[in-house]
N, C-alpha and C positions, 0 to 999 in steps of 0.2 A: 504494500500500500504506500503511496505519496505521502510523505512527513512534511511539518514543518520542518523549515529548513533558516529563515530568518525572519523578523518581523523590525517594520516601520510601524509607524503613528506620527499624525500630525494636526494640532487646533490652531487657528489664527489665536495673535497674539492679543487683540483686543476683547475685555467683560464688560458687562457689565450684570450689576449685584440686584441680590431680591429688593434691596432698599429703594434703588432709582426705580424700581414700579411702583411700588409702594406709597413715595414721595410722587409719584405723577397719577395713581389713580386712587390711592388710597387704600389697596391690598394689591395680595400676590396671589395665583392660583397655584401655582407651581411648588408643592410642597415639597419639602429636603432640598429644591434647589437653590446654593448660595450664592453664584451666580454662572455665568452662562457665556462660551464664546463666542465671538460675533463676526463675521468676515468681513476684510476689508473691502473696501469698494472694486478691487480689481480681483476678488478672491472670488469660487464658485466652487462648483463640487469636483468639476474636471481639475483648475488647478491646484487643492486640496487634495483629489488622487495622485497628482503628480509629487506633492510635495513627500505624502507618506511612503509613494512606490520607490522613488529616489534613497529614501533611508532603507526603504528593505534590502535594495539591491544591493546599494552601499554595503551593507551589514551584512550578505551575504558574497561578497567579495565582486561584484557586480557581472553575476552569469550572464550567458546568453536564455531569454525568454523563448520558449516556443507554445507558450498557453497562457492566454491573456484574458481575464476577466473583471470586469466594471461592473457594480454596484453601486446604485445609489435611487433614493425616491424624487430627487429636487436634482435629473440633470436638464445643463442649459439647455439643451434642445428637448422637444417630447420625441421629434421624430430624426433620428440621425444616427448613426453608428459611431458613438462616439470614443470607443477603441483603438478606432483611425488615426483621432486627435492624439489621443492618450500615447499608443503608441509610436505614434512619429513623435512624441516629445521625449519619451522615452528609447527610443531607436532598438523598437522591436521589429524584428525582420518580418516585413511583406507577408510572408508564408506563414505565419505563428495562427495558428486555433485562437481565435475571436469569439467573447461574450458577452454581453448586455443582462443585465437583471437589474429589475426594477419596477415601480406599482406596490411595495409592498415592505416596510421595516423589516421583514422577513428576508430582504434582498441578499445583505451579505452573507449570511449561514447560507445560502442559497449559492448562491457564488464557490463560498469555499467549498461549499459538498461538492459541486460538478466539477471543481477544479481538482478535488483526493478523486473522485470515480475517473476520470480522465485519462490517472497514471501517469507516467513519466515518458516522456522522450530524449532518445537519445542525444538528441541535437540539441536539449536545452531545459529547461525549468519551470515550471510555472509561478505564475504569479497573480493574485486575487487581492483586488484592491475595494475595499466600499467606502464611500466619502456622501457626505449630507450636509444638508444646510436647510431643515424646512423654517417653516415661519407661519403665523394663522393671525387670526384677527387680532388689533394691537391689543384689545382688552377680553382677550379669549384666554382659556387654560392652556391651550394647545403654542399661544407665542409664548406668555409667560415660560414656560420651561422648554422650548426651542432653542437650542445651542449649533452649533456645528464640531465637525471633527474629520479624520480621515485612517483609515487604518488597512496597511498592507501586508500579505504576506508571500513569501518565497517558498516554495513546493518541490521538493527533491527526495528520494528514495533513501538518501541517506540523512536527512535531517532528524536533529535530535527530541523531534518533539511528532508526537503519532496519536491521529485521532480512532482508537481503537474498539468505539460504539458510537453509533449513531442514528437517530431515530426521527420522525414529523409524526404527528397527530395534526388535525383539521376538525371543526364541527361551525355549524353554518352560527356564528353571532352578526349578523348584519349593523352597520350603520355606527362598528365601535370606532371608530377613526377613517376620513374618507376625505378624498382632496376629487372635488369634479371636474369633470372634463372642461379640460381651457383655462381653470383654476390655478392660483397660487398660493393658497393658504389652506393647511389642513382645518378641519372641521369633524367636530362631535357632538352627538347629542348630551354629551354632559349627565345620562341616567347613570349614577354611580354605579349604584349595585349590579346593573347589569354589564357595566364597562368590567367592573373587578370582577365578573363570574367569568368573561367571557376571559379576559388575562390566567386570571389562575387555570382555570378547567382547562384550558385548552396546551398551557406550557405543560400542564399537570401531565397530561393527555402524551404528552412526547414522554415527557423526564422518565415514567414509568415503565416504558417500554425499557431502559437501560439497565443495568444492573451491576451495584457499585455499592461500598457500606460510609464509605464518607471521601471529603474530596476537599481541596484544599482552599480552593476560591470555587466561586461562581460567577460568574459572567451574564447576567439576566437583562431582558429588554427592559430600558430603562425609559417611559414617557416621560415620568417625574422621579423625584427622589422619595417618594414614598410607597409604591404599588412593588415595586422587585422585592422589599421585605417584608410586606405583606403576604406576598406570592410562597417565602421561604419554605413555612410551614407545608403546604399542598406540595413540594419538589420534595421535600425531607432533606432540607439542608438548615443552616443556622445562621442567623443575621448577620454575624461575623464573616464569614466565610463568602456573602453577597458583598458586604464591605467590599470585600478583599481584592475584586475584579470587578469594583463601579464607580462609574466617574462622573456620575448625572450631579452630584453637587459641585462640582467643577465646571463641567465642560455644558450642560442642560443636555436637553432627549437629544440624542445623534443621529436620530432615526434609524436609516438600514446600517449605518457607522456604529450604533450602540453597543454591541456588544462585541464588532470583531475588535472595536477600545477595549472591552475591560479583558477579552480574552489577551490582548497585547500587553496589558497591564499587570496582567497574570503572570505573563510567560517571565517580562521584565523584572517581577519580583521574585523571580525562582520557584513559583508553586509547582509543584512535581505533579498534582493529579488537579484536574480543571473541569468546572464542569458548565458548559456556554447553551443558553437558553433562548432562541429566538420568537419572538410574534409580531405574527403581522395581523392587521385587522381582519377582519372578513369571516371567520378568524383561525390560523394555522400557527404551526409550534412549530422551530426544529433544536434538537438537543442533538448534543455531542461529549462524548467525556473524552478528554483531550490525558494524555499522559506524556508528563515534557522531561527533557534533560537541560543541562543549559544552552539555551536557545543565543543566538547575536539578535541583539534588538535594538533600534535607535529609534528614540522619542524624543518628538519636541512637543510639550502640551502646555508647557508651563505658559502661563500670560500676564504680564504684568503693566499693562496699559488698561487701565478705569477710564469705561467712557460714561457722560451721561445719558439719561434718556433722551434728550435733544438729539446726543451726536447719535444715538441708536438709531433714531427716524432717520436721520439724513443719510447715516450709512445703510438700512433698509429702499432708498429713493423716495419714504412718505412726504418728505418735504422740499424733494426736488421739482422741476416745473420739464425736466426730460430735456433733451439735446435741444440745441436751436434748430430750425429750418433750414436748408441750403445752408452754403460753405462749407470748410472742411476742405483737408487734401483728400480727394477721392483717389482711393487708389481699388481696385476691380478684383474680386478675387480671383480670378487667372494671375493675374498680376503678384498679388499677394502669395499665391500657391509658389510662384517661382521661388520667392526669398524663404520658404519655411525650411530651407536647409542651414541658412545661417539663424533665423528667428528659433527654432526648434533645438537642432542637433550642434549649432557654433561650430560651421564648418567654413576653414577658411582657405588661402590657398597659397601657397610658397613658389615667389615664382623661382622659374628653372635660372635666369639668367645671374639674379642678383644674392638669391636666397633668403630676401624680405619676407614678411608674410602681411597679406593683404586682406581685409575684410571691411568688404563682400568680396570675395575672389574675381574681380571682373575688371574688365578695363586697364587704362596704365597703371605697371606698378608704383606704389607710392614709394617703392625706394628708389629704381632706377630710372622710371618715367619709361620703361620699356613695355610694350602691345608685347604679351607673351601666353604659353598655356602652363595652368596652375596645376600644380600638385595639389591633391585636398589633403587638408589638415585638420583636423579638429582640437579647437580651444579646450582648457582643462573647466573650464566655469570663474575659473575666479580672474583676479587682477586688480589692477591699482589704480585711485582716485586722480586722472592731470587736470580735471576743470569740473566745478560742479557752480549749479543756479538755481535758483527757485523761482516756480512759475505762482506767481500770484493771482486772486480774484483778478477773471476778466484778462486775465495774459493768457490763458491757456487757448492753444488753436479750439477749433469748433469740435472737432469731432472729439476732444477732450474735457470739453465744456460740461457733462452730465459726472461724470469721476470726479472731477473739481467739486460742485456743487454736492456731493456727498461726503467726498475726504476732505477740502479744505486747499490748502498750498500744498504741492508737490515740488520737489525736484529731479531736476534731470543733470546726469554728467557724461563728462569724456573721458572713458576707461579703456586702461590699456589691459587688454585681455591676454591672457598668458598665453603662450604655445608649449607645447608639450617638451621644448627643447628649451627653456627658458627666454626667450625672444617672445614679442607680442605685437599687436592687435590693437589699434585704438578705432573702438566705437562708439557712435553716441547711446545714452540708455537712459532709461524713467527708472527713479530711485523709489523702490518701495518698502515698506518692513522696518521703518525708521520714522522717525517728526523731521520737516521740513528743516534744513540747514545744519542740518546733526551731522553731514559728511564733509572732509575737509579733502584740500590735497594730498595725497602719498597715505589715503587709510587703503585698508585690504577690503575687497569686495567682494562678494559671489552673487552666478546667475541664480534667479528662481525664475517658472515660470507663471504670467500670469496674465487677465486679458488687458489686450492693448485698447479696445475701442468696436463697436458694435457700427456695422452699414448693410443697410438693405438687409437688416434679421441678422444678418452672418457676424458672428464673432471673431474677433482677431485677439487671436493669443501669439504672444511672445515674452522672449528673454528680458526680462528686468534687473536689474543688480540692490543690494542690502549687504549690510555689514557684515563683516566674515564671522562665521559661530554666531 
């Protein structure tokens, strides 16, 4: 059977806390959650895959993929294969086995199960990523404890962590959580007892099928911070042990991210036996009792940027007025597809003559002014501050005018990007993952990916740079 083999995770670094609801409506719905993370303006579910898939890989010494699955309830598009994206940011080969899951918090247990049934190939590794970001009415239960997160993992026959039972149960609870068609906001009927009948029965309904006498964390779908210890008793596990592998009073519900978090959270704290608990409305279970050795795992969850309720809305778009009309550099996505090998993969290109390296690989070289054909190079991701600015209210081009209007001042700089042979690359780039004027000349940088700007529906993702670690 396919193991774990390494594990990523990743939460935007901005909260905000139970109190800034509190203080703007006068309660919180969201019980046990302390507070909740929030994505930046250029943040989504795809670049949140990409940030946790990046650590697994890393952590895993960065294989080659040949099985690639996405997860998530809240991605950018309804309709698209967005695997595509994912893995052209990740530079998974063309030929790699593609999957989509989604419709359902159920999504990632869903994901990882088809990616252990799948098996191994020889050509490469699997890799199961689920990331989330939902959101519901501003003074609904379902935003109150809406958080985001991202969490990946790497899939190999020799990894030290093996899911060694595995089970789903289903029984029909209609109308317990549901986002309708053309929707962006989850919605509930808010009937408790029957939301908590249909939660417990139904995990109950998986958990039981397994068989196990005690286990070290638990890992349980987390809407709020109160309902997975509630749930403890019906699984025959113990509050403690839910602690142990949940992160809904940190991070709020992650949706289909929720638990492949706490099971990362799990592996990260050395629990040897795990037991991960998924639900999705409708309403279906999947259980899994995981059995780990020491696993490579890299986490970034931590957050330590407080925003308020203000900046909450403007970073959700409630209080933005949306792009302007006309203007903007239009550029075509044909046009755009051509450059996703330097926006995506930072491939650059060394000409023959001079031995410069040039980025974007095209045209005279900038060292010798010579018309030549480029060797391709790819950039390591990081590199070094020569020029940075910030764009103020009302300075930012058009088509960056909507971003603005929810983060605030950004800046952009001129970085010289590394080559693999210690020579570089100077491109221009949008500084993200930092406060405006926090980067000087000669700090250290690294790429993330993230979106550049939305035309005609289609989203543009690219390379942005932030502080090194």
């Amino acid at each position: 059977m396919t193991n774990i083999a390494a594990v990523g995770a990743y939460a935007p670094r901005f909260r905000i806390s139970a109190d800034e609801f509190r203080e703007a409506w006068g309660r919180f719905h969201a019980a046990g959650v302390d507070e909740k993370a929030v994505p930046d303006s250029d943040e989504d579910a795809l670049t949140m895959a990409f940030e946790a898939a990046t650590r697994a890989l890393d952590a895993a010494e960065n294989p080659e993929v040949a099985f690639l699955a996405f997860a998530s309830t809240t991605p950018p598009l309804a309709e698209e294969d967005l695997t595509a994206r994912l893995g052209g940011m990740l530079g998974v080969p063309s030929d790699a086995t593609r999957h989509v899951f989604t419709g359902s918090t159920r999504a990632g247990t869903r994901a990882l199960a088809a990616g252990l049934a799948a098996g191994s190939r020889n050509d490469g590794v699997g890799l199961v990523v689920a990331a989330d970001c939902p959101r519901g009415d501003p003074d609904s239960a379902e935003d109150h404890a809406a958080g985001a997160g991202a969490a990946a993992f790497v899939l190999a026959d020799d990894g030290p962590a093996s899911v060694v039972q595995r089970a789903e149960y289903v029984s029909e609870f209609p109308g317990t959580r549901f986002r309708r068609t053309g929707g962006e906001n989850v919605e509930g009927l808010g009937v408790t007892g029957y939301d908590r009948r249909a939660f417990t029965e139904t995990l109950a309904g998986a958990v039981e099928q397994l068989e196990f006498e005690d286990v070290d964390a638990v890992a349980v779908q987390a809407p709020d911070g109160k309902l997975p210890y509630r749930a403890a008793g019906a699984l025959g596990v113990g509050v403690d042990e839910v602690r142990a592998g949940t992160l809904v009073h940190e991070l709020g519900d992650a949706g289909a991210a929720s638990v492949p978090l706490g099971l990362a959270k799990a592996l990260s704290e050395d629990h040897e036996r795990i037991l991960a608990a998924s639900f999705g409305s409708g309403a279906g279970a999947d259980a899994l009792l995981v059995e780990a050795g020491e696993v490579p795992v890299s986490l970034a969850l931590d957050g330590d940027d407080a925003i308020s309720y203000a900046e909450y809305l403007r970073k959700r778009g409630e209080l933005t007025s949306g792009p302007p009309s006309g203007g903007g550099a239009y550029v075509s996505v044909p046009s755009w597809r051509r450059t996703l090998d330097q926006r995506h993969r930072l491939l650059a290109g060394r000409c023959s003559n001079c031995g410069a390296l040039n980025f974007p690989p095209e045209g005279a070289c900038s060292g010798c002014k010579s018309m030549v054909e480029y060797e391709e190079v790819r950039l390591t991701g990081e590199g070094t501050v020569e020029a940075a600015t910030t764009i103020s209210q009302g300075g930012a081009p058009p088509e960056f005018a909507e971003q603005q209007a929810q983060s605030g001042d950004f800046d952009v700089a001129i970085v010289a990007l590394d080559g693999p042979d210690g020579d570089s690359a100077s491109a221009p780039a949008q500084v993200t993952g930092t406060d405006p004027k926090s980067l000087e000349i000669g700090d250290r940088v690294a790429t993330t990916m993230r979106r550049i700007y939305t035309q005609e529906g289609v989203t543009r993702y690219g390379f942005k740079i932030r502080p090194s670690g």
